[in-house]
Structures are given as C-alpha cells and as structure tokens.
C-alpha positions in Angstrom: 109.6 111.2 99.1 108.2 108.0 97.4 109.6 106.8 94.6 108.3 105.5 91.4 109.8 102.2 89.9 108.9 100.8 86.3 109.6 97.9 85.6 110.5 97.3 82.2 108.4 99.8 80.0 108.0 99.2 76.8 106.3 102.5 75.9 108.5 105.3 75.3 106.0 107.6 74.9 104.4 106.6 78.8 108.1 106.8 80.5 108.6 109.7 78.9 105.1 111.1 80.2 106.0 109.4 83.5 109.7 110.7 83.2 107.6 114.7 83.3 105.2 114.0 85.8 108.3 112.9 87.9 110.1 116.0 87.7 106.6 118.2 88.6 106.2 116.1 92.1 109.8 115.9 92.7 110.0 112.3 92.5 113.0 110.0 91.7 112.1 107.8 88.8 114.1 104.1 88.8 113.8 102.2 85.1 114.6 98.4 85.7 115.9 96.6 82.4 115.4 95.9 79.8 113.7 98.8 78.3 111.5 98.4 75.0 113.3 101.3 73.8 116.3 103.4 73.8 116.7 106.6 76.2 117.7 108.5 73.3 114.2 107.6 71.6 112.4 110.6 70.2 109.1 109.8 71.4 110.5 109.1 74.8 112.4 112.9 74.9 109.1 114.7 73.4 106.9 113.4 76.0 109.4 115.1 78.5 109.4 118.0 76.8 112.5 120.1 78.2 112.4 118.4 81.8 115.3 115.7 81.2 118.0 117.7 83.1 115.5 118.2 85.8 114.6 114.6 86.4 116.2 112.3 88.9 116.9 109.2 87.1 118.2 105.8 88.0 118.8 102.7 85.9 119.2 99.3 87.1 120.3 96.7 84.9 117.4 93.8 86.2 115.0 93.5 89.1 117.8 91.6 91.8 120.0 94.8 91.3 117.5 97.2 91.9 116.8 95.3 95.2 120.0 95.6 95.9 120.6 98.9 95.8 117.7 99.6 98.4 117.8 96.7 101.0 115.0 97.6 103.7 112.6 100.3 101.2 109.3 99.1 101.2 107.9 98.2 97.8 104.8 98.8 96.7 103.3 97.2 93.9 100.9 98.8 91.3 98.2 96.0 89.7 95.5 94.8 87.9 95.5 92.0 90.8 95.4 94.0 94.1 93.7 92.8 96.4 93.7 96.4 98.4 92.7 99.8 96.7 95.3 102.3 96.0 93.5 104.6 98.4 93.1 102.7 101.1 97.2 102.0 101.7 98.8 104.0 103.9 101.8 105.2 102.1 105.1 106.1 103.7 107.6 108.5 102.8 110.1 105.9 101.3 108.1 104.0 99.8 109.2 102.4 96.2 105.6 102.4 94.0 106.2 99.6 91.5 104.2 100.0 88.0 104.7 97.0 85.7 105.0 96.5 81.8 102.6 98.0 79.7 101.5 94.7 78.4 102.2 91.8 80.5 101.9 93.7 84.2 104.2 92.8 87.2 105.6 89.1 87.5 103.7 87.0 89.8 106.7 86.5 91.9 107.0 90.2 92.4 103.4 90.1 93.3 103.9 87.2 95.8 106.8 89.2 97.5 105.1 93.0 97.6 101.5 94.5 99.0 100.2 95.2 95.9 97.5 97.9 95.6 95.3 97.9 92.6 93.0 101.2 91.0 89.5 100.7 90.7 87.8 100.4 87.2 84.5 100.5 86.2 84.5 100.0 82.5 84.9 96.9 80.3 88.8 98.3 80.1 91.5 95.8 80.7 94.1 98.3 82.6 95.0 102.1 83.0 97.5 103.5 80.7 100.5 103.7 82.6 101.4 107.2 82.9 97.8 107.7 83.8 98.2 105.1 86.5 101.2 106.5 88.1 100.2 109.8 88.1 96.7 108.7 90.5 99.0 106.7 92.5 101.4 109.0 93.3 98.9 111.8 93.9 97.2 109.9 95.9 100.4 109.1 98.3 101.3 113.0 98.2 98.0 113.7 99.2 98.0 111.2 102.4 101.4 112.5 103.3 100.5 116.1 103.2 103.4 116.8 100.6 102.6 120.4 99.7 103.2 121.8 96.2 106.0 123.8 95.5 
C-alpha cells in the first residue's frame, strides 16, 4: 500500500484529520520532525476521533532518518510546484506520497530529488488544505491501483 509522509505539520487539527483518513484507507502514516505540535494535543486527538489505536504510525526524528529507514521506496512529492498532475502519475504500490508544511510547502531540495505531482486549482487560492490534499491524492492512487474497499 502507499504510504503518506508529512513533513513537518504544523496543524494539529490536519494530522489529526489526516491521522483518520489514514486509518479508513488502511494507510501507514510517517510524521518527519519537528512537529508544530504535541501528539498529546487535543485538537490533534479530536480530529481522530477514536481511531488512534487503529492507525499505523511512524515518527522520524528529521528528513535524512526517514530516508534511511526506507532506502529504494519511491517518493512521491505532493506540491504547489508540480510540474505533472496528480492524476496523471502512475502510482505504485510502495510508493511514499510526500505532503509538505502547511505553510512553507516542501523544501526545494526535496523537490529537486523527487517527481513531484501537483493538484490542479482553479481559484485565486494559494494551496489545498492539507488533509483535503491528501485525501485526493491518495484516492486517487487507490483508485489507479484497483485497491478495493473493505
């Protein structure tokens, strides 16, 4: 199954939205540090409702640890700045979808090193909200992989 990857959120509310729509599409969620909030946050645990126990959650302590701990996954970044549309990649099973801060995106560096896949927009909007944009993008895999629902 893909994966989704945030790099450091600074929302609680959208990881914890995030966190829920994880656990309905039975997709592992990886949180790269530092967070803008604590995991014991009370907006972060009421967006998740009662899903917590459910969710399969990974933390890495900064970006060259979580590329570490998955040498050869293709990444896939989430952006403003892609160049190709989120529905025109061809996703893979193991792929790592990579959303970036709420406010500031993904480094360009990141974006150098990773296809990066963008969402089209037709309003005067700057950006998706974040949960929002992570739960098209992952649909939109599930869908191209024939994932059924549960």
């Amino acid at each position: 199954m893909p994966a989704v990857v945030l790099y450091q959120p600074e929302i609680p509310g959208n990881t914890g939205n995030i966190s829920r729509l994880c656990v309905g599409a039975r997709t592992p969620l990886h949180l790269i540090e530092p967070l803008g909030f604590q995991l014991t946050d009370r907006h972060l645990k009421r967006a998740g409702l009662d899903y917590w126990g459910d969710l399969e959650l990974y933390r890495h302590p900064d970006w060259a640890s979580f590329l570490a701990a998955h040498p050869g996954r293709r990444i896939v970044a989430v952006s403003t700045k892609g160049a190709i549309t989120h529905s025109d990649w061809t996703y893979a099973p193991d792929d790592m979808l990579l959303f970036g801060r709420e406010t500031s995106g993904l480094p360009a560096e990141i974006l150098a090193a990773h296809p990066t896949v963008t969402i089209p927009q037709w309003g005067p909007v700057r950006s998706l909200n974040l949960s929002n944009a992570v739960a098209i993008v992952v649909y939109e895999a599930y869908r191209q992989l024939g994932i059924p629902a549960a």
